[in-house]
PAZAPA-4460 file (N, C-alpha, C; in steps of 0.05 Angstrom, whole numbers, plus 32768, in hexadecimal, padded with zeros to 4 digits):
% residues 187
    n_x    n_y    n_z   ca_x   ca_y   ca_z    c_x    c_y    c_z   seq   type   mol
   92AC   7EF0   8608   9299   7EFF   8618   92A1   7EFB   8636     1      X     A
   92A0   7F0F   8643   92A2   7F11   865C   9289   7F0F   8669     2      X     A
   9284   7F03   8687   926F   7EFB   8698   9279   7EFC   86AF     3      X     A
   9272   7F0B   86BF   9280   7F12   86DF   9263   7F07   86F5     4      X     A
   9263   7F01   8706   924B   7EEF   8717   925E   7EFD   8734     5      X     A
   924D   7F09   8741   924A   7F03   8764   9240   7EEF   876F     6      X     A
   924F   7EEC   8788   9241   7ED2   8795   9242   7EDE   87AF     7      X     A
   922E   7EF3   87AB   9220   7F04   87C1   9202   7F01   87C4     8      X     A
   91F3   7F0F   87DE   91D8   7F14   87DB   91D7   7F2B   87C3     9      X     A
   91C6   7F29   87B6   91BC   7F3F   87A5   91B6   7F5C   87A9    10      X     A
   91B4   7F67   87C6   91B4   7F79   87CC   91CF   7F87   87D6    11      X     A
   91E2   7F6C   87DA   91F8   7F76   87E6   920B   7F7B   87CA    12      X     A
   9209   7F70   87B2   9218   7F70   879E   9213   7F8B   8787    13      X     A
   91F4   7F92   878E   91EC   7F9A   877C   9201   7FC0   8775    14      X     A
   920C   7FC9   8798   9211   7FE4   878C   9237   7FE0   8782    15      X     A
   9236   7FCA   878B   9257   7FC5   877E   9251   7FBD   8759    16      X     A
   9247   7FAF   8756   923D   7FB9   8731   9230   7FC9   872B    17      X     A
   9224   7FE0   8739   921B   7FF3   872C   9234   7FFE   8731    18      X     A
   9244   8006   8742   925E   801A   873F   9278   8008   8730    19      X     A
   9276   7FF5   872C   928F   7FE5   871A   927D   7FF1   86F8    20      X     A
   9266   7FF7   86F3   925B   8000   86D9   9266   7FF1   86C3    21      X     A
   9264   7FCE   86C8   926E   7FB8   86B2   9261   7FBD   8696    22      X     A
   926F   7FBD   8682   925D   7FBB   8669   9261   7FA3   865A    23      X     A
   925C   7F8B   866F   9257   7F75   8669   9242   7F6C   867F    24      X     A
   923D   7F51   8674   9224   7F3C   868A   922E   7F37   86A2    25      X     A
   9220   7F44   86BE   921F   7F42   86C3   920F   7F28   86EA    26      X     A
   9218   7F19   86F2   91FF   7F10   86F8   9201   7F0C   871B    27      X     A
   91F0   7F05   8727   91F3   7F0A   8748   91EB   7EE4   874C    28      X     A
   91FD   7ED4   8754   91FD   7EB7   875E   91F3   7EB3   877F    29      X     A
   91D4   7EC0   8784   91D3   7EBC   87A4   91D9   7EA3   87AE    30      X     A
   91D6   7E92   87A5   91D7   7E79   87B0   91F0   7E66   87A7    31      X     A
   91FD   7E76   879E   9223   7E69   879B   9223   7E49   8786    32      X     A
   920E   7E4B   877B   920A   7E38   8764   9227   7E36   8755    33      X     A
   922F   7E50   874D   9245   7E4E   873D   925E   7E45   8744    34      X     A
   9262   7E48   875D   9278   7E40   8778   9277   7E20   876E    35      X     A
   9260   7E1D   877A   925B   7DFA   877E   9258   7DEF   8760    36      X     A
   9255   7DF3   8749   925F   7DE5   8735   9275   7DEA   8727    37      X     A
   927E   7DFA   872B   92A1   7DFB   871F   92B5   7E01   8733    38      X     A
   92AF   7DFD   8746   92C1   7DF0   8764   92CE   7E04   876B    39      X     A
   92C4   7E24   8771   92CD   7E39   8770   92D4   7E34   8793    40      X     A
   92EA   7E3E   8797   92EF   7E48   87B7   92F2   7E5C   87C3    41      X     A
   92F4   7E79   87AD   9304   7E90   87B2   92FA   7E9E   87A1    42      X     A
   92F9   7EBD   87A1   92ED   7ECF   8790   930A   7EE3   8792    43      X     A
   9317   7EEA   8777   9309   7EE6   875C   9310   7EC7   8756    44      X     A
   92FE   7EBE   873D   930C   7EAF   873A   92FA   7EA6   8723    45      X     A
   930C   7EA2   8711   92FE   7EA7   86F2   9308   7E86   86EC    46      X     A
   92FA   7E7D   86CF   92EF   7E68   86C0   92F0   7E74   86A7    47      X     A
   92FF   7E66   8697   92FD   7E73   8673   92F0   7E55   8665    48      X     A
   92DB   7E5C   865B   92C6   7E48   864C   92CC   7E53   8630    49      X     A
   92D2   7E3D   8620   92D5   7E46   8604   92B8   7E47   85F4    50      X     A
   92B7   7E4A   85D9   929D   7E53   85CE   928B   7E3E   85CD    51      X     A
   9298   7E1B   85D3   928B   7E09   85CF   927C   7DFD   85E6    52      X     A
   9287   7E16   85FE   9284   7E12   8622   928C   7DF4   8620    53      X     A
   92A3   7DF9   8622   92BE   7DE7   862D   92D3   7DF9   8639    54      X     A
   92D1   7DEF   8659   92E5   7DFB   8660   92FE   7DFA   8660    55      X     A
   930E   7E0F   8655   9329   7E0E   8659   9340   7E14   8663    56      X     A
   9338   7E1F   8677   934D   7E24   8695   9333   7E2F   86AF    57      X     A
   9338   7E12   86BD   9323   7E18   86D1   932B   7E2A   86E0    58      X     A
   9317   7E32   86FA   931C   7E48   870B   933F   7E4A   8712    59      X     A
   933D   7E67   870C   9359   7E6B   870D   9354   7E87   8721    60      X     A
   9362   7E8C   8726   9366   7EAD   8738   936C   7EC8   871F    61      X     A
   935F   7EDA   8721   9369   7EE7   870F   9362   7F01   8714    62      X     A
   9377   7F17   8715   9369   7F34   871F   936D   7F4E   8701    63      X     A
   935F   7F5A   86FD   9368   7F69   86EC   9382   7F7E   86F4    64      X     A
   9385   7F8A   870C   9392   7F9F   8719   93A4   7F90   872A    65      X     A
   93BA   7FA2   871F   93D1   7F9A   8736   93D0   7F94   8750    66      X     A
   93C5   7FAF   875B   93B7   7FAE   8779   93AD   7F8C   8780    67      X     A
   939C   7F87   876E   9398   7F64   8779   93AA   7F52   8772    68      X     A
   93B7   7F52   875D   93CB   7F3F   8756   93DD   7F3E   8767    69      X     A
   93E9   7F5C   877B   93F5   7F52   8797   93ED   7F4C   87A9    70      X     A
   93D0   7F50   87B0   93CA   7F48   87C7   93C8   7F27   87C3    71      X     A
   93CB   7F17   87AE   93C5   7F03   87AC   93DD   7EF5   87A2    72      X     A
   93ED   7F0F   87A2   9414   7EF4   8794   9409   7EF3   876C    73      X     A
   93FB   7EFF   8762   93FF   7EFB   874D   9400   7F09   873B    74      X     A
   940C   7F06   8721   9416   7F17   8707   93FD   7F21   86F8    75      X     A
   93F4   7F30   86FC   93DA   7F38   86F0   93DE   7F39   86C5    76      X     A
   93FB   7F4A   86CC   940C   7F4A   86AF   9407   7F30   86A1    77      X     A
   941B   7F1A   86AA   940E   7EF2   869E   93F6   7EF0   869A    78      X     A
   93EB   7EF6   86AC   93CB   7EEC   86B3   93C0   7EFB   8698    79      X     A
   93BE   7F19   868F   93B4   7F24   867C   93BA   7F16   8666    80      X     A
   93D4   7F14   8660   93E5   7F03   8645   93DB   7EEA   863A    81      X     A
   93D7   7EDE   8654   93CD   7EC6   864F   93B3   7EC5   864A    82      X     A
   93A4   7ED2   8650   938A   7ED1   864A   937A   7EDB   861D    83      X     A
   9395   7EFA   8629   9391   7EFF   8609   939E   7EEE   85F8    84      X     A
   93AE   7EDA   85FA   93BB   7EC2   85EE   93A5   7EB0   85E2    85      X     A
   9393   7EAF   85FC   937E   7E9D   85F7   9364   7EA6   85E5    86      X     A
   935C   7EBD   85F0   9344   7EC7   85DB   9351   7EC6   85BF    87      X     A
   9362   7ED2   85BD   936A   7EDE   85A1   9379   7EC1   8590    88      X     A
   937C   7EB1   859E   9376   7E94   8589   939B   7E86   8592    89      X     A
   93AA   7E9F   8593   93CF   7E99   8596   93D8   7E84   85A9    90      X     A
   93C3   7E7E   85BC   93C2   7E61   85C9   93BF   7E4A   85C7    91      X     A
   93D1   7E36   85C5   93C0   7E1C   85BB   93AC   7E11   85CC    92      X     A
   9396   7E06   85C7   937C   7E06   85D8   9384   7DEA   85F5    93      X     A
   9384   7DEE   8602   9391   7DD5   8619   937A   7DBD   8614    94      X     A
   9390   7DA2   861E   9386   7D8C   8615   9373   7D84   8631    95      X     A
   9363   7D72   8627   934F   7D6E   8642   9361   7D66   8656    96      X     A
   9375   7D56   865C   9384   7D4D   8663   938D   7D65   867C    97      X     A
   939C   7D78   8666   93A3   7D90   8675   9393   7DA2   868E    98      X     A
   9384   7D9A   8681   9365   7DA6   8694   9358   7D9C   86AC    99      X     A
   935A   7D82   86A5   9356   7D6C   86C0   9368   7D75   86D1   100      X     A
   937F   7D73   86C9   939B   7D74   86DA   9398   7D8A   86ED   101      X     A
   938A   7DA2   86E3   9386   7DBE   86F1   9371   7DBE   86FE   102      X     A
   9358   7DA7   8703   9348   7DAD   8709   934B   7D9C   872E   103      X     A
   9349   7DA7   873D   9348   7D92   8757   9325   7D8E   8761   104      X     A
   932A   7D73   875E   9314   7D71   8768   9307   7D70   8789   105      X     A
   92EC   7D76   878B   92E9   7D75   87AC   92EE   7D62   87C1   106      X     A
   92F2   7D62   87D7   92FB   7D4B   87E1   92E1   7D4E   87EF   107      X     A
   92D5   7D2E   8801   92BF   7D2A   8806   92BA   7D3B   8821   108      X     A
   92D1   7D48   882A   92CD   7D59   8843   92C1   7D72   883A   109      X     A
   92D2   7D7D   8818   92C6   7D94   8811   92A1   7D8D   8808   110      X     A
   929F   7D7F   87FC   9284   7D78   87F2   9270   7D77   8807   111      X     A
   9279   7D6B   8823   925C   7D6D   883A   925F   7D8F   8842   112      X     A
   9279   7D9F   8840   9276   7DB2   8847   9265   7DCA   8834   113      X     A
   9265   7DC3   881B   9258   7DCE   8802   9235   7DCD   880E   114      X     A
   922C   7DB3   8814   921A   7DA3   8818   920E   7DB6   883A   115      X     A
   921E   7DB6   884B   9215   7DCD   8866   9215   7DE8   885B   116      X     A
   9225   7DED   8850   921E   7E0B   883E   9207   7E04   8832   117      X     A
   91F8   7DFE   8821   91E4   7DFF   881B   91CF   7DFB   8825   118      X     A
   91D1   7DF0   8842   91B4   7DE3   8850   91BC   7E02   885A   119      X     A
   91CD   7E12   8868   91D1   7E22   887B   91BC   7E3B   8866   120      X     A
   91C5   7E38   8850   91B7   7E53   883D   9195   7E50   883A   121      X     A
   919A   7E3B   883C   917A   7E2D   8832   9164   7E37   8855   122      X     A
   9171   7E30   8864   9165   7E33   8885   9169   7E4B   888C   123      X     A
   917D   7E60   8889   917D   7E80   8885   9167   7E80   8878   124      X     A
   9161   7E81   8865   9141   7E87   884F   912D   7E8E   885B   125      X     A
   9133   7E6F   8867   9118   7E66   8879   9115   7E78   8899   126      X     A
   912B   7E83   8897   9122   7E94   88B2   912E   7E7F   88C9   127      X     A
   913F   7E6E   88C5   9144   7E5A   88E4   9163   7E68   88E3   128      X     A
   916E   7E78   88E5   9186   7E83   88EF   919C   7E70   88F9   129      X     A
   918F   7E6E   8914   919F   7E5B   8925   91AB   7E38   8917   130      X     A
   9196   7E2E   890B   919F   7E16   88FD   91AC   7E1C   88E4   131      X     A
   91B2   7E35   88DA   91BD   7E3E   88C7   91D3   7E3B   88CE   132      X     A
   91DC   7E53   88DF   91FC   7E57   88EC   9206   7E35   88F6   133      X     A
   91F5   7E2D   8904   9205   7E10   8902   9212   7E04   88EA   134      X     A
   9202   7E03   88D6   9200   7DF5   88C0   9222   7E02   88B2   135      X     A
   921F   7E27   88AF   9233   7E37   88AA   9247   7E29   88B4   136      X     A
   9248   7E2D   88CF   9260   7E1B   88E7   926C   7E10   88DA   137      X     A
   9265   7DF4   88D9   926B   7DD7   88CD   927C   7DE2   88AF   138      X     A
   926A   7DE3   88A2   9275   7DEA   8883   928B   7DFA   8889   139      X     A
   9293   7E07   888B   92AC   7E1B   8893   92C7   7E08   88B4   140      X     A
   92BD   7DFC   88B6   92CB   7DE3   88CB   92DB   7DD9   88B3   141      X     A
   92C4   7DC5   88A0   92CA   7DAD   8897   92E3   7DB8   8874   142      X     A
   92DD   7DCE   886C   92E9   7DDE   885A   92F4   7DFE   885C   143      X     A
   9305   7DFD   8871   930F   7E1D   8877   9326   7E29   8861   144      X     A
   932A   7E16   8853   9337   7E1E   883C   9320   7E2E   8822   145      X     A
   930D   7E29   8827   92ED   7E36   881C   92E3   7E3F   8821   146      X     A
   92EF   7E61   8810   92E7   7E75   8819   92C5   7E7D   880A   147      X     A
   92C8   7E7B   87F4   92A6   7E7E   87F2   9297   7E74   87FC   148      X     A
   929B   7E5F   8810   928D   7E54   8832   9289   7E6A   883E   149      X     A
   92AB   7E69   884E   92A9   7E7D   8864   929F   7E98   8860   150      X     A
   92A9   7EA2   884B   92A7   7EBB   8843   9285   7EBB   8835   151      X     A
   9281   7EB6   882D   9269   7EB5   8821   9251   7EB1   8834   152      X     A
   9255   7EA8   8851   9243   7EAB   885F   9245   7EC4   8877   153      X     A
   9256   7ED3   8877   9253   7EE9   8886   9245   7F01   8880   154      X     A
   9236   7F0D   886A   9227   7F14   8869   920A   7F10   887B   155      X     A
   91FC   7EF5   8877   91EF   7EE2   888D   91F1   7EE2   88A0   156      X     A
   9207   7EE4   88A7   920F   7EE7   88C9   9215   7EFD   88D4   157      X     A
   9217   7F13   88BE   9214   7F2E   88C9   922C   7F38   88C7   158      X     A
   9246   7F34   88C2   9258   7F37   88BC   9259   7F43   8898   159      X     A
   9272   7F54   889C   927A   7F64   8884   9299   7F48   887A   160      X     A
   9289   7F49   885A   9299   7F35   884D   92B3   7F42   884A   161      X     A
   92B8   7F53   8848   92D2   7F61   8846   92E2   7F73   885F   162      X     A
   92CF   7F74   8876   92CF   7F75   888F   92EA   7F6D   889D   163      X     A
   92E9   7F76   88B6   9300   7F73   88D0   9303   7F4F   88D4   164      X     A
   92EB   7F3E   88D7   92E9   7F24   88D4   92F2   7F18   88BA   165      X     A
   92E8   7F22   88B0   92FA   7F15   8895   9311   7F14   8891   166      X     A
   9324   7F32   8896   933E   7F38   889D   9350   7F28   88A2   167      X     A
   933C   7F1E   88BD   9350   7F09   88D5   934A   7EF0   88CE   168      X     A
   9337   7EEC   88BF   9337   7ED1   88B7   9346   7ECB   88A5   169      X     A
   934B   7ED5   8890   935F   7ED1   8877   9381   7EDA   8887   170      X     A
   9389   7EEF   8897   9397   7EF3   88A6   939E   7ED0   88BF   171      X     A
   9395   7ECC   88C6   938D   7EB5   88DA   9396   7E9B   88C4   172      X     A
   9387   7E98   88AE   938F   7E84   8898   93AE   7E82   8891   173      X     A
   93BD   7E9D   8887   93D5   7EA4   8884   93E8   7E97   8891   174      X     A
   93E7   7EA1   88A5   93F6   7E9F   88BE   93F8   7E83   88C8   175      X     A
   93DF   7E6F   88BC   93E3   7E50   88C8   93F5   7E46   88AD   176      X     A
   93FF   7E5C   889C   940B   7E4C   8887   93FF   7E44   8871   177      X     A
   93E9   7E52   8862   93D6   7E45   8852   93D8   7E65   883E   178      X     A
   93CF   7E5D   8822   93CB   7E69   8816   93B4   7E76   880A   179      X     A
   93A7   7E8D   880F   9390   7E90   87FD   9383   7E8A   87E4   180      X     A
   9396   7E99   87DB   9395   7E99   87BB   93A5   7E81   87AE   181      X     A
   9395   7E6E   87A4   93AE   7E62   8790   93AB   7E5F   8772   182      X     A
   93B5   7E70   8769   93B8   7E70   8747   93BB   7E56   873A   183      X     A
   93B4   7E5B   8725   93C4   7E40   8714   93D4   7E48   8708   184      X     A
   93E4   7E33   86FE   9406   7E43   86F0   93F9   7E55   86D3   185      X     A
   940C   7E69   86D2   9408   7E7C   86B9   941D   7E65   86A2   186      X     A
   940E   7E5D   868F   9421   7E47   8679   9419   7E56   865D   187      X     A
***
């Protein structure tokens, strides 16, 4: 089964799934819950849970369309193979071992920054703006490699997530030598 989640406001996500017309579950993550427990940094970015919800290839990058598989350096072709390898059983199932190995964990700079993202969302709510965008600030300081940070709070701030700012920010990232997107190996 497939399960696709935004980690948008609900009004901002809602006319991109009504025109994507999924005929699967769909669901809207306002508050980036899903980000912050399976250590998501980047959208897309998929999680395959087997039937026993055990995961078995954590967040990985994955685009259906060519179009994204270059903008992001990757084989969309592997990426499919591998996946139908997996549903359809022709995979051997990876050892926990394997899985750890793929999984990086947060470092305590990303975790306080997780931690100002969420006070920053929580004080937006509340109508205090100003102690928000601080809060935003920081978190996006302390983890600029974290884009469902940065990116995830420009909406908030009035900014278009896919916008001229965004552009230059991922443009700006590039350019210091850093990578957006990082896949995990296709095996």
């Amino acid at each position: 089964m497939v399960i696709t989640v935004a980690t948008d406001r609900a009004d901002d996500a809602r006319s991109w799934i009504e025109r994507a017309n999924p005929t699967h579950p769909t669901l809207i993550d306002e508050h980036h819950r899903l980000g912050e427990l399976y250590n998501m940094v980047n959208v897309p970015t998929v999680v395959w849970i087997d039937e026993t919800g055990r995961i078995t290839r954590p967040n990985d990058v994955a685009f259906t369309t060519e179009k994204g598989g270059r903008y992001a350096n990757v084989s969309t072709d592997e990426q499919m193979a591998l996946l139908r390898g997996w549903v359809r059983g022709s995979l051997p199932p990876p050892s926990d071992d394997d899985i750890r190995k793929k999984v990086t964990p947060l470092s305590e700079k990303s975790q306080l920054a997780r931690a100002h993202f969420g006070l920053g969302w929580w004080l937006h709510r509340e109508g205090r703006f100003g102690a928000a965008e601080h809060h935003f600030s920081i978190g996006g300081e302390l983890a600029p490699d974290d884009f469902m940070i940065r990116r995830g709070t420009m909406p908030l701030r009035g900014s278009d997530p896919f916008g001229p700012e965004f552009v230059e920010m991922v443009t700006d990232w590039l350019g210091s030598g850093h990578t957006y997107y990082l896949p995990l190996p296709v095996e």
